[in-house]
C-alpha positions in Angstrom: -33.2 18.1 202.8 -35.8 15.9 204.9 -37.2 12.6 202.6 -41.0 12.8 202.8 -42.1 11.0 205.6 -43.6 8.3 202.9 -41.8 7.8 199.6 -43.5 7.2 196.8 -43.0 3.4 195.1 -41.9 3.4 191.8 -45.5 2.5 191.1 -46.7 5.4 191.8 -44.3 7.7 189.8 -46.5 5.6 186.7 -50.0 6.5 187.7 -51.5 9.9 188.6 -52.5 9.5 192.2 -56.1 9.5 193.1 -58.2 10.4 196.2 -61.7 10.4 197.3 -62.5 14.4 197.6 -62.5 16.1 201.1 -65.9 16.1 202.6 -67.1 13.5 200.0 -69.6 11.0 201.3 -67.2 7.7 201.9 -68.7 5.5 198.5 -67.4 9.2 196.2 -65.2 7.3 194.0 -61.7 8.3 193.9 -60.5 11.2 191.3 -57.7 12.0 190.1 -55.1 15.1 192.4 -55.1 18.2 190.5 -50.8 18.9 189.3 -48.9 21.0 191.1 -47.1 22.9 188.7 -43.1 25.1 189.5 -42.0 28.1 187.0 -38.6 28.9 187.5 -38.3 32.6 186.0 -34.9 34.2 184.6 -34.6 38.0 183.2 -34.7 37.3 179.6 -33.2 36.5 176.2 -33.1 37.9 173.2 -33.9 34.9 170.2 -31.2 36.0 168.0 -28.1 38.5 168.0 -29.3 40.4 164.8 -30.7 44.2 165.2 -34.5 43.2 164.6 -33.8 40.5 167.4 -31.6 42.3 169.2 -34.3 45.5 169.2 -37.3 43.6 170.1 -36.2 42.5 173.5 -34.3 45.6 174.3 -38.1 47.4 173.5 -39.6 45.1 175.7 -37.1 45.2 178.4 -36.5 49.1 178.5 -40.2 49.8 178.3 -41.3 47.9 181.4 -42.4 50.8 183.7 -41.0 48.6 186.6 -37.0 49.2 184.5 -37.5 52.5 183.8 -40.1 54.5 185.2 -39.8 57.8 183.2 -43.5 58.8 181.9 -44.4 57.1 178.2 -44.7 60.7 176.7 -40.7 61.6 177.8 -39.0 58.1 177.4 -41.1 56.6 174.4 -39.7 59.3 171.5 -35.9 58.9 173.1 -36.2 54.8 173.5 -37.3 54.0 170.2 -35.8 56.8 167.8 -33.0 57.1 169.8 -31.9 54.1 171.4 -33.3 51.5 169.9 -31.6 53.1 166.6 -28.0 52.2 167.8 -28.5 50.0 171.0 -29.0 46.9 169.5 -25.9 46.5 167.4 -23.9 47.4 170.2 -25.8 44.9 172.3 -25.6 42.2 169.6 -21.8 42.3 169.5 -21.9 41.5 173.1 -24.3 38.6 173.1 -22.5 37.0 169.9 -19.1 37.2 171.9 -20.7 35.0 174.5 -23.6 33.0 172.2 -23.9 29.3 172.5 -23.5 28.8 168.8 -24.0 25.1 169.0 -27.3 25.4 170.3 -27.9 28.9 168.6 -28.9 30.4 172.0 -27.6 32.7 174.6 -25.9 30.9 177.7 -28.6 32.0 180.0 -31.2 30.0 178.1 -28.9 27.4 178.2 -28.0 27.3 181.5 -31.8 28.2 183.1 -33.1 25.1 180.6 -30.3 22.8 182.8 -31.3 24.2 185.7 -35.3 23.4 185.1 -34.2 19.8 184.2 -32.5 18.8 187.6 -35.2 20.6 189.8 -37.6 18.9 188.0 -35.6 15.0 188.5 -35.1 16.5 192.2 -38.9 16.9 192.6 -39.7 14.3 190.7 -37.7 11.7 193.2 -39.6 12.9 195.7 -43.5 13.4 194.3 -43.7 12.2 191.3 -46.1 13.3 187.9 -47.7 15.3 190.7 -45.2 18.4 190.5 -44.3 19.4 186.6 -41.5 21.8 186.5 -41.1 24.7 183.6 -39.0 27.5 183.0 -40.1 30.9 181.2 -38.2 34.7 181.1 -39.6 38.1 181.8 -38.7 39.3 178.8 -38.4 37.3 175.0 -39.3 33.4 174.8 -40.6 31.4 176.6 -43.0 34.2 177.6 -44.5 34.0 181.3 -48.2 33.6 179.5 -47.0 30.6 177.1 -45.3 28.6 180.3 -48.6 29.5 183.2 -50.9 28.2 180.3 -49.4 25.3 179.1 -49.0 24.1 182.8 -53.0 24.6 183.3 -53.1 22.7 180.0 -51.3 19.7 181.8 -53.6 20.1 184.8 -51.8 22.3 186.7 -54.5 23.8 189.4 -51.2 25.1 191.4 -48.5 27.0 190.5 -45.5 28.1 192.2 -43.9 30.4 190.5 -39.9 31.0 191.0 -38.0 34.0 189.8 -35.0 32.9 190.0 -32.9 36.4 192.0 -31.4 36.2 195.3 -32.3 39.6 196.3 -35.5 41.5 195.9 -35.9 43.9 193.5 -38.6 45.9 192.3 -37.2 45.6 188.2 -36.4 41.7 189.0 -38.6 40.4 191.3 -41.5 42.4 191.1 -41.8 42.9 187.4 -41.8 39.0 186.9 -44.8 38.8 189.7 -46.2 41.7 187.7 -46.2 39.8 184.6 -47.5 36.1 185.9 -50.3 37.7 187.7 -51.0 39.9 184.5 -51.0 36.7 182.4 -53.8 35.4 185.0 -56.1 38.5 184.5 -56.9 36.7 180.7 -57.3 33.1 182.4 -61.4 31.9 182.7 -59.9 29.6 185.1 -57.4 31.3 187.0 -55.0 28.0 189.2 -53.7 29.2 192.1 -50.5 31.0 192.7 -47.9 31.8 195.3 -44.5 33.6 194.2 -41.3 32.8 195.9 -39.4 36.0 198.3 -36.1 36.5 198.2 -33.8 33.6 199.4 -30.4 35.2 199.9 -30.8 34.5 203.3 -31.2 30.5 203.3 -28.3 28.4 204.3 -28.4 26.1 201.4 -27.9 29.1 198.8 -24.9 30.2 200.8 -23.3 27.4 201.5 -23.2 27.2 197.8 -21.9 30.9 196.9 -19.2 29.9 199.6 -18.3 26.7 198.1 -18.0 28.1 194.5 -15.5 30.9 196.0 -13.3 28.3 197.7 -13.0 26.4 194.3 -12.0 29.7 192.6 -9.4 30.2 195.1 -7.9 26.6 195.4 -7.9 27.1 191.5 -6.3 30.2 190.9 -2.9 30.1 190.3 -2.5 33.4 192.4 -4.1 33.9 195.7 -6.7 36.7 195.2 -5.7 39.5 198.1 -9.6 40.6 197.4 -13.4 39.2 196.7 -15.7 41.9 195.1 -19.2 40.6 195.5 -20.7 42.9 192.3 -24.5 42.9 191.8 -26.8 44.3 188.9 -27.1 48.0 190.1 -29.8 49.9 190.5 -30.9 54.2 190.7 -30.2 55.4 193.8 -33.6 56.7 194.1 -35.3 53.2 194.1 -33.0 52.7 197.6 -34.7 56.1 198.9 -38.4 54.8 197.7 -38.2 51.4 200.2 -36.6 48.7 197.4 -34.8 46.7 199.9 -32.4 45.3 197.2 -29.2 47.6 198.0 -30.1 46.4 201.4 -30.0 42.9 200.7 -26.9 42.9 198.5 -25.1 44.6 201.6 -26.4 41.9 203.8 -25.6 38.8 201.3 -22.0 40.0 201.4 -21.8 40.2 204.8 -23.5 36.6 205.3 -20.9 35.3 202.7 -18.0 36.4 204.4 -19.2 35.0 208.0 -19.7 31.9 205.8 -16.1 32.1 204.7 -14.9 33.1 208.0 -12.9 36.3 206.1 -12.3 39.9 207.6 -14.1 42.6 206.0 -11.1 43.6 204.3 -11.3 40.7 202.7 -14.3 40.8 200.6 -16.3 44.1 198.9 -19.1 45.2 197.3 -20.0 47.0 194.4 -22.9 47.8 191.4 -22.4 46.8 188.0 -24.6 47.6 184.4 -24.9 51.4 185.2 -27.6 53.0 182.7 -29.1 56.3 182.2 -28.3 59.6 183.5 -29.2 58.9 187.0 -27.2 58.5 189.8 -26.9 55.1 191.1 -26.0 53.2 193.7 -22.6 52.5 194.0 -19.6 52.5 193.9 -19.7 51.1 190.4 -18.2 47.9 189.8 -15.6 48.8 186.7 -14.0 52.5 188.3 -14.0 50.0 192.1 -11.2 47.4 190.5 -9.2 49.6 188.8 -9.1 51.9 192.4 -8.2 48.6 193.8 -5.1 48.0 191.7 -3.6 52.0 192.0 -4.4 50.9 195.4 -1.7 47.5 195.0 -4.1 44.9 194.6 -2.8 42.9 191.8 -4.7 39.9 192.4 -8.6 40.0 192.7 -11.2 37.7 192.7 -15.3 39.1 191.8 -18.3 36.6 192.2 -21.8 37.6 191.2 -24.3 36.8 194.2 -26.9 38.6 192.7 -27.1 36.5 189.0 -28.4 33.1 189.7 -26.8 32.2 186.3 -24.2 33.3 183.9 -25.3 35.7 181.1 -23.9 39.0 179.5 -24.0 41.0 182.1 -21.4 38.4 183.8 -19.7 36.6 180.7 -19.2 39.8 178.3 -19.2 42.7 180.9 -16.8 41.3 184.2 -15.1 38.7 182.1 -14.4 41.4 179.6 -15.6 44.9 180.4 -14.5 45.3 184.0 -11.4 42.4 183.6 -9.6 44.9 181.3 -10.4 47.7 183.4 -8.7 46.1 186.5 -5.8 44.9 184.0 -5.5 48.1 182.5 -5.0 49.8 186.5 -1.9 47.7 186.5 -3.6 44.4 187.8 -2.0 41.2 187.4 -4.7 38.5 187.6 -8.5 38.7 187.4 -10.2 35.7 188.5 -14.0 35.1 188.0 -16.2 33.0 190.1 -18.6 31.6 187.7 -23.1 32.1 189.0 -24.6 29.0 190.9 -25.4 27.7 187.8 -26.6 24.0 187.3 -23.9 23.0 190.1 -25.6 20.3 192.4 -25.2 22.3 195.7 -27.0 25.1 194.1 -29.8 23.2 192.2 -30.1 21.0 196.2 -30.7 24.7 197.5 -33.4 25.7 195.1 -34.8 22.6 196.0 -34.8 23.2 199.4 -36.3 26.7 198.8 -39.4 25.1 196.3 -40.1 22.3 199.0 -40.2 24.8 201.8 -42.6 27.1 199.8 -44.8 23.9 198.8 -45.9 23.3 202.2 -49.4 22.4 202.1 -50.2 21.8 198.2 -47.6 18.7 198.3 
């Protein structure tokens, strides 16, 4: 990325900066620049792995009308007397298989928290106390509303606001747009907002993915024979309703593989985290590998372009879930490409993303 055209002294990372307003007469004193304020935005979390825990963010989560869309009178009785009566302890066992105990919080908390601290020295190198940078989730803590009004609180009369997926999706994307611009309804004084699109597209981001595949590879001590790119799945019904995200995951593997300069052979897709009755978009993720090894792949690589950081859908259900269902095929080796993460590349293209969507407030 491009330096600003003038850097900031160290003198002014100390003092907010101050300008005489537009239009002003010329003897307007100076005043201080409103903040500019960056909310990176993950899925969600739950606070513990016990059932009341567990249950509360699984209520929240399954009753967003943008995750499933069935009418309240139909879904309501058969989420919470149903569901939520046996869902959570199943869902618990998954997250305490992968919990970061030493800091009593799932790794996607973890990992999204790192992520929000080098953006924030990234953009901080570069503007100063004029940008801060937060981080909240859609669903459990820190809630949307808490992060938007703690950045007004800090003087924050912009607000860029960052959910953190690849690809568009109307239960990713849009539901965390929904929710910041649902928080703003109960604001007095509403800052401004701009949301960021998609980004699967920019170079930055897939130089990354392509990097982190190449160190899987070099690593392995078996050549994998095939990449499956497997991303969150969705109904197949959303795809026939205009959500471009089956669309854009077809496309990010494609532009990953020109990236890698691989055949199509070389690298597949697939949809993971099927739920429901539906029919979904496919094929689905854990019956793809184990076709692969009665096919005679016995070595297999899957990456995750779709998760910008590793949580249970990638540490308990492909490290585990679909790993054993490959092994059990008669696979030999099952190697995972850890998300993006915190790695430098990745936070340099999130970087490159926020800069780019600054234009003008900065």
């Amino acid at each position: 990325m491009a330096a600003p055209e003038t850097p900031l002294a160290a003198s002014d990372h100390d003092q907010p900066r101050a300008d005489r307003p537009p239009h002003a007469p010329a003897d307007h004193p100076a005043v201080p620049r409103g903040k500019v304020g960056v909310v990176l935005a993950n899925l969600g979390t739950p606070d513990a792995t016990d059932y009341w825990s567990m249950r509360r963010y699984l209520s929240e989560f399954l009753s967003d009308k943008r995750v499933v869309d069935y009418p309240d009178w139909k879904w309501q009785p058969l989420l919470q007397l149903i569901i939520l009566s046996r869902r959570p302890f199943k869902s618990g066992e998954a997250y305490r298989g992968i919990w970061n105990t030493e800091r009593d919080e799932s790794p996607l908390l973890t990992i999204t928290r790192e992520q929000t601290r080098k953006v924030a020295e990234g953009l901080g190198e570069r503007h100063g106390d004029r940008v801060v940078v937060d981080f909240c989730m859609r669903y459990g803590n820190p809630s949307i509303d808490s992060v938007l009004r703690r950045l007004q609180a800090e003087g924050c009369e912009r607000i860029l606001f960052f959910p953190l997926y690849p690809q568009y999706a109307s239960p990713t994307t849009a539901t965390a747009n929904d929710q910041a611009f649902r928080s703003l309804m109960k604001f007095k004084w509403q800052p401004s907002l701009r949301t960021v699109p998609a980004y699967f597209e920019h170079p930055a981001y897939l130089d990354a993915l392509a990097n982190s595949v190449c160190e899987a590879y070099e690593a392995a001590e078996t050549p994998p024979e095939v990449l499956v790119a497997s991303y969150h799945g969705v109904p197949k019904r959303y795809l026939l309703e205009g959500d471009p995200y089956h669309c854009q995951c077809q496309k990010t593997t494609r532009l990953l593989r020109e990236r890698l300069g691989w055949d199509e052979p070389s690298i597949q897709t697939a949809f993971q985290s099927k739920f429901g009755p539906e029919e979904w978009v496919g094929p689905a993720t854990v019956e793809h590998v184990a076709e692969l090894a009665r096919q005679g792949k016995k070595h297999i690589a899957v990456v995750s372009p779709a998760f910008s950081a590793d949580c249970v859908e990638t540490l308990e259900e492909i490290e585990e879930e679909i790993r054993a269902a490959f092994l059990a095929a008669g696979g030999e080796t099952f190697t995972y490409v850890p998300c993006l993460n915190d790695r430098d590349d990745h936070i340099a293209a999130l970087l490159s993303v926020i800069e780019n969507e600054l234009g003008g407030w900065i």
